[in-house]
ChimeraX commands (.cxc) that place a marker at each C-alpha (Angstrom):
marker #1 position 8.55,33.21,-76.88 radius 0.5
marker #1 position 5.65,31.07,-75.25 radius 0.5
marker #1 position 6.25,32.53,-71.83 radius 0.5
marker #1 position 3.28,29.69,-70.33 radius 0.5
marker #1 position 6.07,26.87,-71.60 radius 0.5
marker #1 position 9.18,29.09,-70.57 radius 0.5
marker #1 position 7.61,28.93,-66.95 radius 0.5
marker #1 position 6.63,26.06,-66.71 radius 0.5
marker #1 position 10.30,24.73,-67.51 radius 0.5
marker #1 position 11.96,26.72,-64.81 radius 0.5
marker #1 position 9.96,24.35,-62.36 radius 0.5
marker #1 position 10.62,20.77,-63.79 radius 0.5
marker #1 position 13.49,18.90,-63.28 radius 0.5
marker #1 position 15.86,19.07,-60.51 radius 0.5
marker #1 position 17.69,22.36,-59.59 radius 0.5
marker #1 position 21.07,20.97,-59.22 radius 0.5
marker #1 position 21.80,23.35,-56.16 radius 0.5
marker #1 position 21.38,22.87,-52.17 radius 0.5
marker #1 position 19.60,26.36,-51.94 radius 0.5
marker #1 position 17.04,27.74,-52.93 radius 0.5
marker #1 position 17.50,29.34,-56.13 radius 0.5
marker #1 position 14.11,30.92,-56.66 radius 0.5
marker #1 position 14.03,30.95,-60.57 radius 0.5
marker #1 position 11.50,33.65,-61.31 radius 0.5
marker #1 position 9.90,35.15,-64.82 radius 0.5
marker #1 position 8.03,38.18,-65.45 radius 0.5
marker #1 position 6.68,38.30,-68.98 radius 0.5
marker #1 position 6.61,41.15,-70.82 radius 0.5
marker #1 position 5.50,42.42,-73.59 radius 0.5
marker #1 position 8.01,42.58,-76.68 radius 0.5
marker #1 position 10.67,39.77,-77.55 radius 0.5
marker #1 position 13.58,40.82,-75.08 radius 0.5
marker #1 position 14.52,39.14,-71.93 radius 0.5
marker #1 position 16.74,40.40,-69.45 radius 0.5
marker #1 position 18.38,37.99,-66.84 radius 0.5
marker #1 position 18.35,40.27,-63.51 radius 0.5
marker #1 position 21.33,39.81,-61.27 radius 0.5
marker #1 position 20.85,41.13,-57.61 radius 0.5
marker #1 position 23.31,42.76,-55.46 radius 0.5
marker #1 position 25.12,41.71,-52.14 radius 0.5
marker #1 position 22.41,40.11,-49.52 radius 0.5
marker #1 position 19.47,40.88,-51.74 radius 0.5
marker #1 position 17.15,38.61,-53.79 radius 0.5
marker #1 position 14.97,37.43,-56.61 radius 0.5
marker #1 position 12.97,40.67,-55.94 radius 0.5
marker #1 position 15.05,42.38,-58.21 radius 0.5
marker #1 position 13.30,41.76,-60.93 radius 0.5
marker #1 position 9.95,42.75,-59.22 radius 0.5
marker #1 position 11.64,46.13,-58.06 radius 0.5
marker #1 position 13.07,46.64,-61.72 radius 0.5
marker #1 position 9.34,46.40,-63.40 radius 0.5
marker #1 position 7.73,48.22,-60.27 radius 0.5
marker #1 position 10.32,51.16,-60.97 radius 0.5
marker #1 position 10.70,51.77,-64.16 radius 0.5
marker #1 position 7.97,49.25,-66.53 radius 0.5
marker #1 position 10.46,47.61,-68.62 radius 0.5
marker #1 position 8.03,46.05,-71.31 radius 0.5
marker #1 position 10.41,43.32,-71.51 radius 0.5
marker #1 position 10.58,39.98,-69.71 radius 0.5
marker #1 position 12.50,39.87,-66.50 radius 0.5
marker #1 position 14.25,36.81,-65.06 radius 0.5
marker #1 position 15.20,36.69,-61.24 radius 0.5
marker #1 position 16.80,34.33,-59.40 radius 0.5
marker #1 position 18.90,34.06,-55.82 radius 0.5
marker #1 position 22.85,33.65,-55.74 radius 0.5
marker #1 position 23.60,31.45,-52.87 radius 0.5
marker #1 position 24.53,34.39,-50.30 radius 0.5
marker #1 position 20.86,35.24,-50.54 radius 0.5
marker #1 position 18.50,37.17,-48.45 radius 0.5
marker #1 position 21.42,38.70,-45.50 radius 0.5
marker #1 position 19.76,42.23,-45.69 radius 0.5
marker #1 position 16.84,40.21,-44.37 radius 0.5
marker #1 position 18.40,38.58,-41.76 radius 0.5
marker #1 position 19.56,35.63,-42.77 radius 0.5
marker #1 position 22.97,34.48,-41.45 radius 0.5
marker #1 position 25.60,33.44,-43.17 radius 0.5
marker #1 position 29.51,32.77,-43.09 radius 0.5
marker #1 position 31.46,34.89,-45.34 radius 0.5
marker #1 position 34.80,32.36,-45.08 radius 0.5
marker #1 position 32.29,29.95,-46.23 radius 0.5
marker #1 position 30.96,32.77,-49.02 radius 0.5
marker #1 position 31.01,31.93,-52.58 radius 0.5
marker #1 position 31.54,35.20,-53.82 radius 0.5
marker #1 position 34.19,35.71,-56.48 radius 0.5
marker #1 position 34.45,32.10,-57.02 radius 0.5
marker #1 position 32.50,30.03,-59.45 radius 0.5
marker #1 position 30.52,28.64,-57.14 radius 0.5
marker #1 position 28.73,32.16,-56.95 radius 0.5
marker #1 position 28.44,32.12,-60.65 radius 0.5
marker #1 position 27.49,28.28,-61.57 radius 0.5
marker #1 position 23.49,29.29,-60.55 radius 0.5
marker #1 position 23.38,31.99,-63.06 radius 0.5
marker #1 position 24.77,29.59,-66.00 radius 0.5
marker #1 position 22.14,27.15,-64.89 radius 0.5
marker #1 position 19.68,29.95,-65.22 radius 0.5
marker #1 position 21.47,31.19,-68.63 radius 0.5
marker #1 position 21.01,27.49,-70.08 radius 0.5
marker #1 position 16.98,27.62,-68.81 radius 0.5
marker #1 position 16.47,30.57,-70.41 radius 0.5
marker #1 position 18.53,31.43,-73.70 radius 0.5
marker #1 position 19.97,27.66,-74.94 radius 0.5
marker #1 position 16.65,25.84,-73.64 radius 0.5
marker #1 position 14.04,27.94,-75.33 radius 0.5
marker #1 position 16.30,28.77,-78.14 radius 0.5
marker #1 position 16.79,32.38,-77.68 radius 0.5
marker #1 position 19.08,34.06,-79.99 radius 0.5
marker #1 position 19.70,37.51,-77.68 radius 0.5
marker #1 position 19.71,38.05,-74.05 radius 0.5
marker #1 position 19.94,41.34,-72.07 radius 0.5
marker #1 position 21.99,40.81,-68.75 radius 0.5
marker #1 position 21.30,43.50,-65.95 radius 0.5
marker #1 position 23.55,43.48,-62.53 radius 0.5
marker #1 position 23.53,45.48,-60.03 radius 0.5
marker #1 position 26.26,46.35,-57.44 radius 0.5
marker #1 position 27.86,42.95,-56.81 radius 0.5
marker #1 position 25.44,41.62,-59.52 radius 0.5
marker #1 position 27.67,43.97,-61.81 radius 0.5
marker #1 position 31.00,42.21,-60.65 radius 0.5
marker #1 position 29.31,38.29,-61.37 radius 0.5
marker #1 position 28.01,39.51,-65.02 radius 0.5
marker #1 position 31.87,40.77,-65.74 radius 0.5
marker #1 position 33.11,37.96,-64.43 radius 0.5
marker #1 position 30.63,35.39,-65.64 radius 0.5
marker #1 position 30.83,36.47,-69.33 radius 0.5
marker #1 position 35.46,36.17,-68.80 radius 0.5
marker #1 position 34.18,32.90,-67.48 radius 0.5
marker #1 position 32.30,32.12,-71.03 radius 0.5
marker #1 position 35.19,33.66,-72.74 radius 0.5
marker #1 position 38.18,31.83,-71.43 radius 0.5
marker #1 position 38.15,27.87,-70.53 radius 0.5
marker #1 position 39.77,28.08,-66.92 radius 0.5
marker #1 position 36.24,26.59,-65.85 radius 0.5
marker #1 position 34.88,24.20,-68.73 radius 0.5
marker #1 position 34.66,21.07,-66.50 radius 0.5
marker #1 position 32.92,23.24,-64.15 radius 0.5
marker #1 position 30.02,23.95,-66.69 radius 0.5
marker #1 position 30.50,20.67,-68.20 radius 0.5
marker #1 position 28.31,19.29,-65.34 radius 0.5
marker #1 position 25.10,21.91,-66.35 radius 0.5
marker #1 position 25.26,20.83,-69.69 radius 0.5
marker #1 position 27.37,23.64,-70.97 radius 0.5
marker #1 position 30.09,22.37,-73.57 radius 0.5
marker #1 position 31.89,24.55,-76.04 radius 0.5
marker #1 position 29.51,24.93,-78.53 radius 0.5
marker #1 position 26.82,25.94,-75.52 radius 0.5
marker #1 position 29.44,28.44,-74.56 radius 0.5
marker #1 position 29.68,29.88,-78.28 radius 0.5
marker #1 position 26.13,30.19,-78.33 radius 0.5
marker #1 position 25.64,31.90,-74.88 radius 0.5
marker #1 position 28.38,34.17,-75.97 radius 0.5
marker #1 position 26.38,35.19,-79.10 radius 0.5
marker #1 position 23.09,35.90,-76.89 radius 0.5
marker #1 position 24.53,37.78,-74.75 radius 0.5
marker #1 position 26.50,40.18,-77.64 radius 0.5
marker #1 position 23.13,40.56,-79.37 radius 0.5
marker #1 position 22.11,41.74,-76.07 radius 0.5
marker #1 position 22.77,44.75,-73.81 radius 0.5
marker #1 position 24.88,44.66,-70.63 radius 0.5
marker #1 position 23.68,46.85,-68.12 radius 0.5
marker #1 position 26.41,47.67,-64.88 radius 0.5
marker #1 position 24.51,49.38,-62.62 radius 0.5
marker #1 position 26.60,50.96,-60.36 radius 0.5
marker #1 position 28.86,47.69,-60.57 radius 0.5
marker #1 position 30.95,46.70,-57.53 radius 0.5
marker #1 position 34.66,47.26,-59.12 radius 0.5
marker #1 position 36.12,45.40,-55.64 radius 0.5
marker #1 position 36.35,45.20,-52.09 radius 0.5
marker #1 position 39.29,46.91,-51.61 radius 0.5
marker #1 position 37.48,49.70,-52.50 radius 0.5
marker #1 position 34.86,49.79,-50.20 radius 0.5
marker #1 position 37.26,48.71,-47.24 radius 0.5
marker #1 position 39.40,52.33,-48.18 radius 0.5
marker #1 position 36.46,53.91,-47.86 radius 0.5
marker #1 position 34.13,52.99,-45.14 radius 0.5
marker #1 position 37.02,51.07,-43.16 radius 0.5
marker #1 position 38.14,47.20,-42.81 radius 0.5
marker #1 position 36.06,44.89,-40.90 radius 0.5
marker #1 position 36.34,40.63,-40.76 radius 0.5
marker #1 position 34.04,40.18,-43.43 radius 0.5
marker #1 position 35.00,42.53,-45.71 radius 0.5
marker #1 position 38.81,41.55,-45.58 radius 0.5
marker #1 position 37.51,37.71,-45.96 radius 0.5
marker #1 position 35.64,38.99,-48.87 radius 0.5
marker #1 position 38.50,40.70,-50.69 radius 0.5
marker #1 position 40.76,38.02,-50.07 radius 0.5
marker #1 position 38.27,35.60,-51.62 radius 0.5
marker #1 position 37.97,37.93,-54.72 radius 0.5
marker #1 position 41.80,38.00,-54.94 radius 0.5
marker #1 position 42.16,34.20,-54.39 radius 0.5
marker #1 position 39.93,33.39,-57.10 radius 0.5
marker #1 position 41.57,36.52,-59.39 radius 0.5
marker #1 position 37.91,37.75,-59.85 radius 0.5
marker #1 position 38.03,41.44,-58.57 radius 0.5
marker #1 position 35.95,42.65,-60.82 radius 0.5
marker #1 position 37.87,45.80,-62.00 radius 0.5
marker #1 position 40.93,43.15,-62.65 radius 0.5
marker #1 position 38.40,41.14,-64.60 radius 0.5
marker #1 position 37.71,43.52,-67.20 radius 0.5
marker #1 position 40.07,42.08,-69.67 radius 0.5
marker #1 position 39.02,38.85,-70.28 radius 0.5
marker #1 position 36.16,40.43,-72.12 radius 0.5
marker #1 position 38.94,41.36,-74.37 radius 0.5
marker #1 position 37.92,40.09,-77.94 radius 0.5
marker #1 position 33.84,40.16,-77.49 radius 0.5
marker #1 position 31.55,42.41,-79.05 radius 0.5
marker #1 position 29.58,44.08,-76.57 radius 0.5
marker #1 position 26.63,46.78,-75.77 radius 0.5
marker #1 position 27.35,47.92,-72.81 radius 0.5
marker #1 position 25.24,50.65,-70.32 radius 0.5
marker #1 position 27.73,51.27,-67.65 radius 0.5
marker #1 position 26.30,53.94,-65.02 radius 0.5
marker #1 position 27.78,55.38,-61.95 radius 0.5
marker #1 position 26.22,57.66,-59.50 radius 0.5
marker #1 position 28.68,60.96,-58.99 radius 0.5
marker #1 position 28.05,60.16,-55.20 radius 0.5
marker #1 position 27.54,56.50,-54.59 radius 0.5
marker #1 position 27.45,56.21,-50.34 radius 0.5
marker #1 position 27.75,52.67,-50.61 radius 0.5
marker #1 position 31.04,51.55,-52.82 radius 0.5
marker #1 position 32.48,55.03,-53.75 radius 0.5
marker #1 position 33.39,56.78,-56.95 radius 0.5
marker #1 position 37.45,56.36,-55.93 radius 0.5
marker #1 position 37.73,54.13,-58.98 radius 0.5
marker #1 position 34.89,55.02,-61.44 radius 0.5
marker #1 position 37.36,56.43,-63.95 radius 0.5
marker #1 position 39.88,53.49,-63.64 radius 0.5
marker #1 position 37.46,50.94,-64.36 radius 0.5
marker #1 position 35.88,53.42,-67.49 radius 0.5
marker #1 position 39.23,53.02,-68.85 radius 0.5
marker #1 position 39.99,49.84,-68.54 radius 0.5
marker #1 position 36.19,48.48,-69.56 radius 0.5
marker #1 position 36.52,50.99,-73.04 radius 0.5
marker #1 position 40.32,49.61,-73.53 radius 0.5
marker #1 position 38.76,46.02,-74.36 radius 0.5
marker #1 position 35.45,47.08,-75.39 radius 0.5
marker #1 position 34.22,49.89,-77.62 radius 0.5
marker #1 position 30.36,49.92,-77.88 radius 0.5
marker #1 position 30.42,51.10,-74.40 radius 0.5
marker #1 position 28.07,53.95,-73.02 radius 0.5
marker #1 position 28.54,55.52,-69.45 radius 0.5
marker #1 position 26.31,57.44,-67.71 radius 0.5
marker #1 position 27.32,59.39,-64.76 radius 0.5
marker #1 position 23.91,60.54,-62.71 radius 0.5
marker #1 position 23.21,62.26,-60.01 radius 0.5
marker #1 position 19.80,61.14,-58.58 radius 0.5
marker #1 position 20.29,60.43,-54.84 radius 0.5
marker #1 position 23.07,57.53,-55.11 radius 0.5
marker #1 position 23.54,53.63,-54.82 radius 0.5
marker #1 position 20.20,52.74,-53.16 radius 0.5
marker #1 position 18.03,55.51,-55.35 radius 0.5
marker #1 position 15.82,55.04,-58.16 radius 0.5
marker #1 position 18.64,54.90,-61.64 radius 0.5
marker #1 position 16.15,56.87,-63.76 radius 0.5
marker #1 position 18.87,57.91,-66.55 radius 0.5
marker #1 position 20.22,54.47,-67.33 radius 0.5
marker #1 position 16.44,52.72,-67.28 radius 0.5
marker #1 position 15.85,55.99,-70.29 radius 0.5
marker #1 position 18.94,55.15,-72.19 radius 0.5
marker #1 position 18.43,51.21,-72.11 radius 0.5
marker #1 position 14.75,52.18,-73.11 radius 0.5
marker #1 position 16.30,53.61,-75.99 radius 0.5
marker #1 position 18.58,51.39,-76.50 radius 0.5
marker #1 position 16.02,48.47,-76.67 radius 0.5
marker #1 position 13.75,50.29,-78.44 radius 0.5
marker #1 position 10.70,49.65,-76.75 radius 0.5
marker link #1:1,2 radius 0.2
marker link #1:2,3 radius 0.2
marker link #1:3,4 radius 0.2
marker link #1:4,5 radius 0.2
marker link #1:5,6 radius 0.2
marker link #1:6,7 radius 0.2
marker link #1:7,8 radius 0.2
marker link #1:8,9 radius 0.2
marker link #1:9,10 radius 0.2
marker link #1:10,11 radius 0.2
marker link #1:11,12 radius 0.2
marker link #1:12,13 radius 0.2
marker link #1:13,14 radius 0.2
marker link #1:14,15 radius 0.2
marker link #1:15,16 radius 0.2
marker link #1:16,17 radius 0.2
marker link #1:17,18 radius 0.2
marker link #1:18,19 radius 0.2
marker link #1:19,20 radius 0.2
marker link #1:20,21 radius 0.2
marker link #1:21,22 radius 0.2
marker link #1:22,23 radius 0.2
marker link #1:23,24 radius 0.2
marker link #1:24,25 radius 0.2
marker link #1:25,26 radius 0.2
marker link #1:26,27 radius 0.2
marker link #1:27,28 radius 0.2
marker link #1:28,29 radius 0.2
marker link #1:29,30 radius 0.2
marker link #1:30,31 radius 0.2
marker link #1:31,32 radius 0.2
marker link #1:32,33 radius 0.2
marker link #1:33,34 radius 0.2
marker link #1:34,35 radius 0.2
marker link #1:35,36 radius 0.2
marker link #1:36,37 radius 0.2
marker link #1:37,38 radius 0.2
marker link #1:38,39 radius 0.2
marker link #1:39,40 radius 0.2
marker link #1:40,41 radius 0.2
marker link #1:41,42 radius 0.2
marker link #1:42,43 radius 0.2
marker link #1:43,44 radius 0.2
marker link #1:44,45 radius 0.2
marker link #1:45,46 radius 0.2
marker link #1:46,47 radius 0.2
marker link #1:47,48 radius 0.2
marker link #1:48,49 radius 0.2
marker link #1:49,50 radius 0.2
marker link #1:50,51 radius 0.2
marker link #1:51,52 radius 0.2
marker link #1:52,53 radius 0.2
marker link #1:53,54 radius 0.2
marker link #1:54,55 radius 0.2
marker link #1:55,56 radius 0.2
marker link #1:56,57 radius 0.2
marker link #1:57,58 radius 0.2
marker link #1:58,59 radius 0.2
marker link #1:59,60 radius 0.2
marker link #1:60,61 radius 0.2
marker link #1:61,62 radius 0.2
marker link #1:62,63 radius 0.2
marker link #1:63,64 radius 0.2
marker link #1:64,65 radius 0.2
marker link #1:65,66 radius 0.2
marker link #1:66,67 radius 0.2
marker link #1:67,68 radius 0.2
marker link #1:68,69 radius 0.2
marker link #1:69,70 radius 0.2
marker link #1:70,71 radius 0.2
marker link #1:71,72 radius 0.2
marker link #1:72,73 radius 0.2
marker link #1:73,74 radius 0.2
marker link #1:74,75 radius 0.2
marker link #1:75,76 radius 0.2
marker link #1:76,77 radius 0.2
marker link #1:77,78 radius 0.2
marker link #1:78,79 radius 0.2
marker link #1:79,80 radius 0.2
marker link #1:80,81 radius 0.2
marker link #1:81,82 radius 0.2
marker link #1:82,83 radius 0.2
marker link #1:83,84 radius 0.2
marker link #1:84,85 radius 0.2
marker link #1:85,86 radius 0.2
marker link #1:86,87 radius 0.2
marker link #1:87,88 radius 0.2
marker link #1:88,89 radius 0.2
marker link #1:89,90 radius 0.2
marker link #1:90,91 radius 0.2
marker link #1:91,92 radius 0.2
marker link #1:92,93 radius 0.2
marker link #1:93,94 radius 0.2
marker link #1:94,95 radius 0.2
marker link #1:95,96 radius 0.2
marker link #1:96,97 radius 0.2
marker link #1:97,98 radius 0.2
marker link #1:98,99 radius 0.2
marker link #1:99,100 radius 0.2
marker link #1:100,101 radius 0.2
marker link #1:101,102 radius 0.2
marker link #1:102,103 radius 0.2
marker link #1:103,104 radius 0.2
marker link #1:104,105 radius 0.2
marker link #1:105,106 radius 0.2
marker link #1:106,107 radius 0.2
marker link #1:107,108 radius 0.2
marker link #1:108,109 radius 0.2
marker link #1:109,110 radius 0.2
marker link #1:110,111 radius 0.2
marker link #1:111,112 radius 0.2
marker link #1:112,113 radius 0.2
marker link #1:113,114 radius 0.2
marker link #1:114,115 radius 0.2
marker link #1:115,116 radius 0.2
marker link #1:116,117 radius 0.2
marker link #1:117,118 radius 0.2
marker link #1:118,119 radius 0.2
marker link #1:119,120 radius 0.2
marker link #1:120,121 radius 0.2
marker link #1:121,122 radius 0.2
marker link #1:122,123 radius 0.2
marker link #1:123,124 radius 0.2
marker link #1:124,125 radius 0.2
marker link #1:125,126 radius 0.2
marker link #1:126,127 radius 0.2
marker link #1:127,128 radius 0.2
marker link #1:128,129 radius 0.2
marker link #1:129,130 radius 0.2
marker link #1:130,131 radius 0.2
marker link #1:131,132 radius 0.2
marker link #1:132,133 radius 0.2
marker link #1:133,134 radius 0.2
marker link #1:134,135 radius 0.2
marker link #1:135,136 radius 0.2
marker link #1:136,137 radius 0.2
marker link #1:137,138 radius 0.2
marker link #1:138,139 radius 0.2
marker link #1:139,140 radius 0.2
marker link #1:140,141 radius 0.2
marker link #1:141,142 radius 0.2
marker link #1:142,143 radius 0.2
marker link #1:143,144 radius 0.2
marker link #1:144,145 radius 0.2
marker link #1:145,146 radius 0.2
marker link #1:146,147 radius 0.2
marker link #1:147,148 radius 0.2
marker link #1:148,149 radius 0.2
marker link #1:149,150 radius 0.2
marker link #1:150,151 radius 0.2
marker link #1:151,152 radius 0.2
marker link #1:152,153 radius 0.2
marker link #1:153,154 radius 0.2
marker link #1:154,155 radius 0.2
marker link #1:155,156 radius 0.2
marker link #1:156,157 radius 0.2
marker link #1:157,158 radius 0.2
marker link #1:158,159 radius 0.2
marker link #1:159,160 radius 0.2
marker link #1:160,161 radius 0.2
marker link #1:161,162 radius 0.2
marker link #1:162,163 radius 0.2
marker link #1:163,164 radius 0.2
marker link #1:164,165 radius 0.2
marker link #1:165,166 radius 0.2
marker link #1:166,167 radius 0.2
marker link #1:167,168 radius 0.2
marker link #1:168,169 radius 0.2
marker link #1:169,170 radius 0.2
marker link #1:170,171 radius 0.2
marker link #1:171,172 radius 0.2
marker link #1:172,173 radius 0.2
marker link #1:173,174 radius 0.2
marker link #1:174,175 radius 0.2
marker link #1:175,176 radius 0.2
marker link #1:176,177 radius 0.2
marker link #1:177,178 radius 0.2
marker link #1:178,179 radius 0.2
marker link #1:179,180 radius 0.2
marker link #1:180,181 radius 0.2
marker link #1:181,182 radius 0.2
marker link #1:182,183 radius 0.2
marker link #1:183,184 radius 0.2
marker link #1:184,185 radius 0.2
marker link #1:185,186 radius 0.2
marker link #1:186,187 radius 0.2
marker link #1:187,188 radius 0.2
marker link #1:188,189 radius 0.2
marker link #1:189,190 radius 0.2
marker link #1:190,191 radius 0.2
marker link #1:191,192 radius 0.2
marker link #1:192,193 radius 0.2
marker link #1:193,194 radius 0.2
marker link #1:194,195 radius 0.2
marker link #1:195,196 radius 0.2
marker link #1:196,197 radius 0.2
marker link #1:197,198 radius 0.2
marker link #1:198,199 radius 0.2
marker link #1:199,200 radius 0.2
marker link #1:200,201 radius 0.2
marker link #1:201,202 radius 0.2
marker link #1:202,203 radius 0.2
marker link #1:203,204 radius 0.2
marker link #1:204,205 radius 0.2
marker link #1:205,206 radius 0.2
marker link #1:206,207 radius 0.2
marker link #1:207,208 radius 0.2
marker link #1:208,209 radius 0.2
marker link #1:209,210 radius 0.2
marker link #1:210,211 radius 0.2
marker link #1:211,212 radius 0.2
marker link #1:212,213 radius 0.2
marker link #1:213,214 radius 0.2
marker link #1:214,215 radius 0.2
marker link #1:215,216 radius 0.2
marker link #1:216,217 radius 0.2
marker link #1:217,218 radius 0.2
marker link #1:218,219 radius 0.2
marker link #1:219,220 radius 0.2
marker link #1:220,221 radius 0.2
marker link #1:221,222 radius 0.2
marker link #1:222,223 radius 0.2
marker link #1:223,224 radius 0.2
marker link #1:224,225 radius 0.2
marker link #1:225,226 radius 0.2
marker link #1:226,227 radius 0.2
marker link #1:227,228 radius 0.2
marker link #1:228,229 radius 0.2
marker link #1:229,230 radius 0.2
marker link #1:230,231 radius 0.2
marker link #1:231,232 radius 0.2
marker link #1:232,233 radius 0.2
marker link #1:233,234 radius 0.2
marker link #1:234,235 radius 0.2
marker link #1:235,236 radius 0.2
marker link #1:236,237 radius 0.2
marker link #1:237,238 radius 0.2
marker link #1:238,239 radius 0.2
marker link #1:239,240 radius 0.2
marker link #1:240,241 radius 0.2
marker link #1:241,242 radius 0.2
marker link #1:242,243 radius 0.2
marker link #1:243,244 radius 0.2
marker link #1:244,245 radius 0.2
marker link #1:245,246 radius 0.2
marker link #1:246,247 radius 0.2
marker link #1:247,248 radius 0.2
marker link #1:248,249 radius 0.2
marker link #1:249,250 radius 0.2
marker link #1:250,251 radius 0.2
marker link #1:251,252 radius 0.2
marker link #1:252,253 radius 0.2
marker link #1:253,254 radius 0.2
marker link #1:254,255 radius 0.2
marker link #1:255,256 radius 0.2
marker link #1:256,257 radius 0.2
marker link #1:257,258 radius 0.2
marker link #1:258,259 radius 0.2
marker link #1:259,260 radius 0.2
marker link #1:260,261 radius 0.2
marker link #1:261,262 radius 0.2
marker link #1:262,263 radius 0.2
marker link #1:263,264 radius 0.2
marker link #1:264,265 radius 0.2
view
């Protein structure tokens, strides 16, 4: 891959979103790039705290989902949220098309983390279903775009880091509030809880990392097993690993060795 010309294309044209999207690359050193999907209220950054932490020798790709930056300060209105909907998920197809159909890529590693996991399950049942064609008509993503995204990303590894499974979750364990019952409901309007989700990968081919931390502080383990079951009833090349380094916000040491292996870098 010419990463000068990859680049340079994230910055020409017009970024058909009223945000800022803040495509970002981070070349590496071998042929595999990973498209880095950040958790709730977080950033781009990921990808810069993914190569500071653990030196993938791989290219990373960061962006922003429109709820952007809220750990930071910015405010925003979660009934106005786009999470669970496609909205949330149309920026990361744009990116998808920028970086796998434009420069002709024929594998793609997809990383999430937290709600980052969620969007990549439910942005691959998006590519594998047609509920939203029209949708990614409008970027430029027909069937055959679909089929070939699809084939990227099962050449690829999926890597759920510590992936949100929903909101109900969370709410049983750390109590309801106003956003986080807005939030579930939009998850549930939009049937795109995550841990529902899981089946519409039903039929793919898939190499998936999924890791959990035995105590995550943040989302809770109440339905790590569940959502092992259900992700290894529609997919078999699945690997879990359960770690205990510290939790949700600690350093994932264990999954970065096993995707090192995995990638074979």
């Amino acid at each position: 891959m010419n990463q000068f010309i990859l680049k340079c294309l994230f910055f020409l044209g017009v970024v058909p979103f009223q945000y800022d999207l803040h495509l970002t690359t981070l070349p590496g050193g071998n042929r595999r790039t990973m498209i880095c999907l950040h958790g709730y209220g977080d950033s781009y950054q990921i990808a810069e705290v993914l190569r500071d932490l653990y030196n993938p020798d791989v290219t990373l790709v960061g962006f922003n989902f429109p709820e952007h930056d809220i750990k930071e300060g910015r405010a925003y209105d979660p009934k106005k949220a786009s999470f669970g909907s496609i909205d949330e998920l149309l920026p990361l197809f744009y990116v998808m098309k920028k970086v796998v159909l434009d420069q002709g890529l024929d594998s793609v590693d997809l990383y999430g983390f937290s709600a980052g996991g969620g969007a990549v399950v439910n942005a691959i049942g998006v590519l594998n279903r047609t509920a939203y064609d029209a949708e990614l008509k409008k970027l430029g993503i027909g069937k055959v775009e679909k089929a070939r995204l699809l084939t990227a990303i099962q050449r690829g590894i999926v890597v759920l880091d510590t992936p949100l499974k929903s909101v109900e979750e969370i709410i049983d364990f750390r109590g309801a509030s106003e956003e986080l019952e807005i939030l579930a409901q939009k998850y549930r309007d939009c049937d795109a809880r995550p841990i529902d989700a899981l089946k519409r990968l039903e039929g793919l081919s898939l190499n998936i990392l999924l890791h959990f931390q035995k105590e995550d502080e943040i989302l809770s383990n109440r339905d790590d097993e569940l959502y092992i079951e259900r992700l290894k009833a529609y997919q078999k090349k699945v690997k879990v690993i359960i770690a205990d380094e510290g939790g949700h916000m600690a350093p994932h040491y264990e999954l970065w060795k096993e995707y090192a292996r995995r990638a074979a870098f």
